[in-house]
C-alpha positions as CSV (number, residue, x, y, z in Angstrom):
1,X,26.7,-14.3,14.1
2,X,23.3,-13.1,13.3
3,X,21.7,-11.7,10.6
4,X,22.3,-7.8,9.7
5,X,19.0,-6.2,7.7
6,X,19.1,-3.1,5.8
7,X,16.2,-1.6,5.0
8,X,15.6,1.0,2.9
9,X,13.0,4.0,3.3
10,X,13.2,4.5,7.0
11,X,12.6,8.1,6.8
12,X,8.8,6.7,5.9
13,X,6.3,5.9,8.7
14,X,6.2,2.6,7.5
15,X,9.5,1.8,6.9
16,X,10.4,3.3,10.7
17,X,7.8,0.8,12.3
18,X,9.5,-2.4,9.9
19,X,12.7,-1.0,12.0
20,X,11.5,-1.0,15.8
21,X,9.8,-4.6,14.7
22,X,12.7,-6.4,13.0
23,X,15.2,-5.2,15.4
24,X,13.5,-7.3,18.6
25,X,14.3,-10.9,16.4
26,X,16.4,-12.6,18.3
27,X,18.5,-13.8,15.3
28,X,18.6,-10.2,14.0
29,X,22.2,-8.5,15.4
30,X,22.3,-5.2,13.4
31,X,19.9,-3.0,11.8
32,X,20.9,-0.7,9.1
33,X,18.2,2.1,8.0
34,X,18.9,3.8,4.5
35,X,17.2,7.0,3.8
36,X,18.1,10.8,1.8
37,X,17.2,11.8,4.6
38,X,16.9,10.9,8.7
39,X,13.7,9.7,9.7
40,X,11.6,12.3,12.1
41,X,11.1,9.4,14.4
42,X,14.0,8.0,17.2
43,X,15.0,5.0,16.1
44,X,17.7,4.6,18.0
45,X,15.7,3.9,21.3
46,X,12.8,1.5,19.9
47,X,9.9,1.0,22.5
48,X,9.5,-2.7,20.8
49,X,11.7,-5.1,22.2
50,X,11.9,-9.3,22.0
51,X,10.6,-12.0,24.7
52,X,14.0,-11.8,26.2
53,X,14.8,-8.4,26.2
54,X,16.9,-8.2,23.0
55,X,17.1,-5.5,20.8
56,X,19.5,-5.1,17.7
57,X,21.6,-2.6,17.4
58,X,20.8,0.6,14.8
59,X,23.1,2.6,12.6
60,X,21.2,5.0,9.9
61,X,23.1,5.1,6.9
62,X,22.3,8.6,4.6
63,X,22.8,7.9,1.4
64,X,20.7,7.9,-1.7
65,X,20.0,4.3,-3.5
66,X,20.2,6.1,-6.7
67,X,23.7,6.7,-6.3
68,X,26.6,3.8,-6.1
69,X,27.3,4.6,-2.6
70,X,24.4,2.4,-1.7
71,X,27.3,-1.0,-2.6
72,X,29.5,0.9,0.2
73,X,26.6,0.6,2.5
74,X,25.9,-3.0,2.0
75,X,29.5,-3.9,1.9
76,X,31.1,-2.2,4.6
77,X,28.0,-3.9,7.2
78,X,28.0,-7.3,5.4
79,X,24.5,-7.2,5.0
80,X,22.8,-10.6,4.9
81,X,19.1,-9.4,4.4
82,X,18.1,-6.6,1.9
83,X,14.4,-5.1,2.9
84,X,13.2,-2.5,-0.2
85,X,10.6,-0.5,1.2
86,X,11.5,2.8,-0.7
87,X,9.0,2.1,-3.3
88,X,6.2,4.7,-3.3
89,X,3.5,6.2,-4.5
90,X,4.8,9.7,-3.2
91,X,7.6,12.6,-2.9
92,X,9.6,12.5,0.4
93,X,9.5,16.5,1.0
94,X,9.3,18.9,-1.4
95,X,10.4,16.6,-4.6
96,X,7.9,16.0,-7.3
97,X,6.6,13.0,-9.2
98,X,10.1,12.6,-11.6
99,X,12.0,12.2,-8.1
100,X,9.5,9.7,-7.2
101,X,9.9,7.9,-10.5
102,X,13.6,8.7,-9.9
103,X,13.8,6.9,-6.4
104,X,11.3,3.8,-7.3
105,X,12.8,2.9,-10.7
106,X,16.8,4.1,-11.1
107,X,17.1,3.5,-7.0
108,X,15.8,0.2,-7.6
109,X,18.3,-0.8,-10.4
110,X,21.3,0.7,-8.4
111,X,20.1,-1.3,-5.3
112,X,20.0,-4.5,-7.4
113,X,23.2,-3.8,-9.1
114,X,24.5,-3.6,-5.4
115,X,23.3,-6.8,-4.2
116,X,24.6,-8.7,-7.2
117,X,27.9,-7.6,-6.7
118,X,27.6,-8.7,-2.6
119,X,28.5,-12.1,-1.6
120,X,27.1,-11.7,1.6
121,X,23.1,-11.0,0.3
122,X,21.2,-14.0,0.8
123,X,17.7,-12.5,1.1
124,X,15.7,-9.8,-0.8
125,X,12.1,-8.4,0.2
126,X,10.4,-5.9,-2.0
127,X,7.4,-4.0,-1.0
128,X,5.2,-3.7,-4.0
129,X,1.3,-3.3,-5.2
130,X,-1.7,-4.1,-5.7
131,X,-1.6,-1.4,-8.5
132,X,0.5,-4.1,-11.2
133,X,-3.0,-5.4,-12.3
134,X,-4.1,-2.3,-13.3
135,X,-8.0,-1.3,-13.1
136,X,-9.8,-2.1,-16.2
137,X,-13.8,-3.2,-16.8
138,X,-12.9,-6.0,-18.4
139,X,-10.8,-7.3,-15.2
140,X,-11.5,-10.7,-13.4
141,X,-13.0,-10.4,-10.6
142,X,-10.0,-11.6,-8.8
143,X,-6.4,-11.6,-9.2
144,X,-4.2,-14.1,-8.4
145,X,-0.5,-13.7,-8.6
146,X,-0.3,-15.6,-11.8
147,X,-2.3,-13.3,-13.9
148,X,-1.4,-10.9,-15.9
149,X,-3.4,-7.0,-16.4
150,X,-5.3,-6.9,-19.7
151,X,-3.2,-4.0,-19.9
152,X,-0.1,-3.0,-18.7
153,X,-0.4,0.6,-16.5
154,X,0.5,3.6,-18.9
155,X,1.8,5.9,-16.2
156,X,2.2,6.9,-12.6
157,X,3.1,4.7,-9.7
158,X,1.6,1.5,-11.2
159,X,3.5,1.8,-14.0
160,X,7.1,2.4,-11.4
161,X,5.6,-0.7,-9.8
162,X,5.7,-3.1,-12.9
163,X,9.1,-1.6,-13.6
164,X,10.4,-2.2,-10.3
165,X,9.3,-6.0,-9.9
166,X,10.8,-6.4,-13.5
167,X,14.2,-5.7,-12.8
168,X,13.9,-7.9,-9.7
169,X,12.8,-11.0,-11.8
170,X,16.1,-10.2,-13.7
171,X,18.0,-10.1,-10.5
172,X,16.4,-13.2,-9.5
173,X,17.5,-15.2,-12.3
174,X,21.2,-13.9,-12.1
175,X,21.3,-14.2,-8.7
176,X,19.7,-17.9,-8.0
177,X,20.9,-18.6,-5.0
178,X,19.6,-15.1,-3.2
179,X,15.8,-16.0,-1.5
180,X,13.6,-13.3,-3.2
181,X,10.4,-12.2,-2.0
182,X,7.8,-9.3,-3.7
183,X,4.9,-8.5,-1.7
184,X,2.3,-6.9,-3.5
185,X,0.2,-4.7,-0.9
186,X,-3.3,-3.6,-1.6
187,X,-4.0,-0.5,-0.1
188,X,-2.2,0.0,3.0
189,X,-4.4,2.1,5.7
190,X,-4.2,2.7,8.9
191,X,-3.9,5.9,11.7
192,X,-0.5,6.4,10.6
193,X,-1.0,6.1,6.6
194,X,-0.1,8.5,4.2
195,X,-0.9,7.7,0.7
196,X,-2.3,9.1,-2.2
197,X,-5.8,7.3,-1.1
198,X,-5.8,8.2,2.3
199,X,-5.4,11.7,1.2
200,X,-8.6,11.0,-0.8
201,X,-10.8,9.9,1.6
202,X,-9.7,13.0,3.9
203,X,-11.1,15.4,1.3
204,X,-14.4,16.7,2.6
205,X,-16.4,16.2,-0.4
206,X,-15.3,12.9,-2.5
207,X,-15.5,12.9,-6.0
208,X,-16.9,9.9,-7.7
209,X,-17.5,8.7,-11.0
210,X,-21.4,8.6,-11.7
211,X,-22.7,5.2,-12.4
212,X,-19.9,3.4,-10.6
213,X,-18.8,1.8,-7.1
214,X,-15.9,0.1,-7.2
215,X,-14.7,-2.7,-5.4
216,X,-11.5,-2.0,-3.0
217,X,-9.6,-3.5,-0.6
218,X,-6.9,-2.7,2.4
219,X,-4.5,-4.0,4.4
220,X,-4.3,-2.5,8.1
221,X,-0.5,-1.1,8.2
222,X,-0.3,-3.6,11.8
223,X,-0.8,-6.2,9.2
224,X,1.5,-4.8,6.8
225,X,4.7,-4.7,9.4
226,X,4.2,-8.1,10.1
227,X,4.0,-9.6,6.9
228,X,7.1,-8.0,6.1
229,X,8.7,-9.1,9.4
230,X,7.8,-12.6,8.6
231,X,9.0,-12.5,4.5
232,X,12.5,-11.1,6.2
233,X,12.8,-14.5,8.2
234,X,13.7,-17.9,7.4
235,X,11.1,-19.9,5.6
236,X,8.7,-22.3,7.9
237,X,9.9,-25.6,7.7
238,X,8.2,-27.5,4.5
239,X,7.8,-24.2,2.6
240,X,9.5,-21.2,1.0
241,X,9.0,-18.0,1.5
242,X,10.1,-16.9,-2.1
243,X,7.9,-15.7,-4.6
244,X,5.1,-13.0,-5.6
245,X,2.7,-12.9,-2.7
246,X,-0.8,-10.9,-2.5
247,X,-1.4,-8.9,0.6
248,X,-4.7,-7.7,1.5
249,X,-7.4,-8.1,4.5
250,X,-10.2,-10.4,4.0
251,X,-13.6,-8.9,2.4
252,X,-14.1,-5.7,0.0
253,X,-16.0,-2.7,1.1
254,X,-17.5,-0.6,-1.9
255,X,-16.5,3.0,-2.3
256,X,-19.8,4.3,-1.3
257,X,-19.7,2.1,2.2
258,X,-16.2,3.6,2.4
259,X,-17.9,7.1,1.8
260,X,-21.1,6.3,4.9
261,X,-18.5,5.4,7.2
262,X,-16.3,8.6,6.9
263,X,-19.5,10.6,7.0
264,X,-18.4,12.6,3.5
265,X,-20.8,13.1,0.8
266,X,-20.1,11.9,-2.8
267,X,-19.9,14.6,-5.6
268,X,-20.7,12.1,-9.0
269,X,-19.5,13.0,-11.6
270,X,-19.4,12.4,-15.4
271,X,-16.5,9.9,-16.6
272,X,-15.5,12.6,-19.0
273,X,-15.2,15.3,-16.4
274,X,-13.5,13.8,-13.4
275,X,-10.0,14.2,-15.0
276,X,-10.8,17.9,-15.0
277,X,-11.9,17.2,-11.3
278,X,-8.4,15.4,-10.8
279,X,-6.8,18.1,-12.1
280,X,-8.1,20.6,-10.2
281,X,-7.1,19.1,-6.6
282,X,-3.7,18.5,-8.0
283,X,-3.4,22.4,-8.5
284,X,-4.6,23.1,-4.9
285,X,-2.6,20.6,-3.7
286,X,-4.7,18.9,-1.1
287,X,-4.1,15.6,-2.8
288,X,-2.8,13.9,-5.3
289,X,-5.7,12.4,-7.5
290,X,-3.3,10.4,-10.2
291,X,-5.3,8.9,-13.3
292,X,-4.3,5.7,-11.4
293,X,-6.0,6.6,-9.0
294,X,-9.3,7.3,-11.1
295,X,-9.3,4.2,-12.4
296,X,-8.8,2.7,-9.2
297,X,-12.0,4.8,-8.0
298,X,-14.4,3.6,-11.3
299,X,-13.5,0.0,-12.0
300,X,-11.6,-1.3,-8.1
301,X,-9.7,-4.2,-7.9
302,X,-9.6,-7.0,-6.1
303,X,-7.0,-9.7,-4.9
304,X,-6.9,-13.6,-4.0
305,X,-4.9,-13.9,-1.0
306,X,-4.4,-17.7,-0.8
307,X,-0.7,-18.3,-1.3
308,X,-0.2,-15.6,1.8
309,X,-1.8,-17.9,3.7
310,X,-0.3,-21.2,2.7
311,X,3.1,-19.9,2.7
312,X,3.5,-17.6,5.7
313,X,0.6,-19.2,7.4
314,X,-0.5,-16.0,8.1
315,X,-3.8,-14.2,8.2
316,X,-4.3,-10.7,8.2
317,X,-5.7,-9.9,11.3
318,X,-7.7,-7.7,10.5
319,X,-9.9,-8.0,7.5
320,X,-10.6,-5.3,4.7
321,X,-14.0,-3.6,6.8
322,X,-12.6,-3.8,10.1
323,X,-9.0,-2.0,8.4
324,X,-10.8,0.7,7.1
325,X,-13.0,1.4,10.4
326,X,-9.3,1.6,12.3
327,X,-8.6,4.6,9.4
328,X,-12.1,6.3,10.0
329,X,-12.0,6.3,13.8
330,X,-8.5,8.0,13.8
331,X,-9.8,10.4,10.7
332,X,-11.5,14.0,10.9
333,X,-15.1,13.8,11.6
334,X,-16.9,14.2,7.9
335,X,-19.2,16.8,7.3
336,X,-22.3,14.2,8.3
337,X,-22.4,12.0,10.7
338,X,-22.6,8.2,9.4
339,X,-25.1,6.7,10.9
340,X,-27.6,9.8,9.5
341,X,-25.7,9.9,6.1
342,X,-26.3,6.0,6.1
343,X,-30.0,6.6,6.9
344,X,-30.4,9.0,4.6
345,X,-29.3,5.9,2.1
346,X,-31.6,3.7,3.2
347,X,-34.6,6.2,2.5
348,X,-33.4,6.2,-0.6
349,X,-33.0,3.2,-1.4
350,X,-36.6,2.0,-0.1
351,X,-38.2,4.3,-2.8
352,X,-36.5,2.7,-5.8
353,X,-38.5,-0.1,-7.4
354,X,-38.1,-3.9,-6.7
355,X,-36.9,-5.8,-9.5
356,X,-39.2,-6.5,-12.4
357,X,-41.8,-4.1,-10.6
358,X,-43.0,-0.5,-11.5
359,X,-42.0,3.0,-10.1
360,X,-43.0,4.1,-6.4
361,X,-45.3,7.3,-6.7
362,X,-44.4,9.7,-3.9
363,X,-47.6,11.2,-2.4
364,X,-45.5,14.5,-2.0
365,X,-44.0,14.3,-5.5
366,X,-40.7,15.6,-3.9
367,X,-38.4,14.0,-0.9
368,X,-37.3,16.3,1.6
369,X,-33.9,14.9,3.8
370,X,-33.4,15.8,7.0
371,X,-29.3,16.0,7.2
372,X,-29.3,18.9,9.9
């Protein structure tokens, strides 16, 4: 008999793509997708299927994992393979952040509660972040799984995060003989996306802190899919695919080359005053600017990726730059075109003086820019 996945979150557009993947395994022979609510995608008729034509059958399962009808679930399919992928950042419809804190924190400890109690669990995957490390100036300048943030996140999704991957450390150690597996995801991006950043970098105008260009990193969501395909499988021969793993594309790309490519303009502004900014596009609703996120957007963060690659043998295939450009080419044009907003840079930055050297004088004593 083979294996039978649940998978939590399906109603998300990444969770619904983990479900067309994982059902063409060949040793997968039942899918269950858990969500409050049914996905807005057909899952019952996925366009993926396996080198021989098979495809695993689908049941979708309402239920909430904050509620103990989650154990029925598991139980009554025999579920051999728990995938968590209801850990996010953001509301599913019209709930606010203390649903999301809700979901990611109580609906984790349910879940886990559930899976201790089944026999039949042998393997847990839990999407995670990036976002445990925090964003602090006094950071290294790159993580590896075995370090810890100077200081622990105060609030917001991070802090849900940190929560989440603690309670799973506890079911880890009362449930030794379960395989378990936390991915921690830098920022996943991609045409389909839908995150708290992505709905930053859609803004027109992009608020930055003055004086600062952080250091970020993505993961294309192609990238993301299969990593989590490959955690959900049996381990390569030699190695084990349990443990805290990094997941990010190669490279960094600073905020401002984020910023050229979209075509946006940058508003700096003063430390102080971009909670107030924050604030403000939280009232209008067009995103959600978290003081995560600002932190995120003054100091970045950056990941070592090594042990994904030794482990799953796996490299993303697409690195951190060429992630981002998938994002930008499916994104709204920005109000100037990159290669003038990126020329424009260049003038500017051909008037500043070379190191150790004095100040240009400009012959006009102004510089007029040509951004029609």
């Amino acid at each position: 008999m083979g294996k039978v996945v649940l998978v939590t979150g399906v109603a998300r557009h990444l969770g619904a793509r983990f479900v067309r993947v994982i059902r063409a395994e060949p040793d997968v022979d039942l899918v269950v997708g858990v969500d409050i609510q049914p996905p807005p995608y057909d899952l019952e008729q996925s366009p993926s299927e396996g080198p021989d034509g098979h495809l695993a059958d689908y049941v979708f399962a309402r239920a909430d994992i904050r509620r103990p009808a989650i154990a029925r679930v598991i139980a009554e399919h025999s579920v051999d393979t728990v995938v968590h992928m209801n850990v996010s950042a953001t509301p599913l419809g019209s709930g606010g952040r203390g649903a999301v804190k809700e979901t990611n924190v109580i609906g984790t400890m349910q879940l886990l509660g559930a899976c201790q109690k089944a026999p039949t669990v042998q393997r847990l995957v839990v999407k995670s972040s990036t976002s445990v490390y925090g964003s602090a100036s006094r950071d290294p300048a790159v993580f590896s799984e075995r370090m810890q943030p100077r200081a622990l996140p105060s609030g917001g999704f991070a802090k849900d995060a940190v929560e989440v991957e603690g309670y799973v450390r506890g079911f880890g150690r009362r449930r030794p003989d379960v395989a378990v597996c936390v991915l921690r995801f830098a920022n996943i991006i991609g045409p389909g996306a839908d995150t708290p950043l992505t709905e930053y970098f859609s803004l027109p105008l992009l608020p930055t802190v003055l004086g600062y260009d952080p250091r970020l990193q993505f993961v294309h969501e192609d990238d993301a899919v299969e990593v989590l395909r490959l955690a959900s499988l049996a381990a390569r021969r030699g190695t084990t695919n349990s443990g805290t793993f990094n997941v990010a594309g190669e490279g960094v790309l600073l905020l401002s080359q984020c910023a050229r490519r979209l075509g946006r303009p940058t508003v700096p502004v003063l430390l102080p005053a971009i909670s107030w900014v924050a604030g403000l596009v939280r009232q209008t609703r067009i995103a959600d600017f978290s003081p995560e996120q600002i932190r995120l957007l003054t100091h970045g963060r950056v990941v070592d990726v090594t042990q994904l690659h030794e482990t799953f043998g796996y490299r993303p295939r697409r690195t951190t730059p060429e992630a981002f450009a998938a994002f930008a080419e499916a994104c709204a044009a920005g109000l100037l075109p990159p290669e003038r907003l990126t020329a424009v840079t260049d003038r500017l930055a051909g008037l500043l003086p070379p190191a150790g050297g004095r100040s240009r004088t400009l012959e006009q004593g102004t510089l007029e820019l040509d951004l029609r």
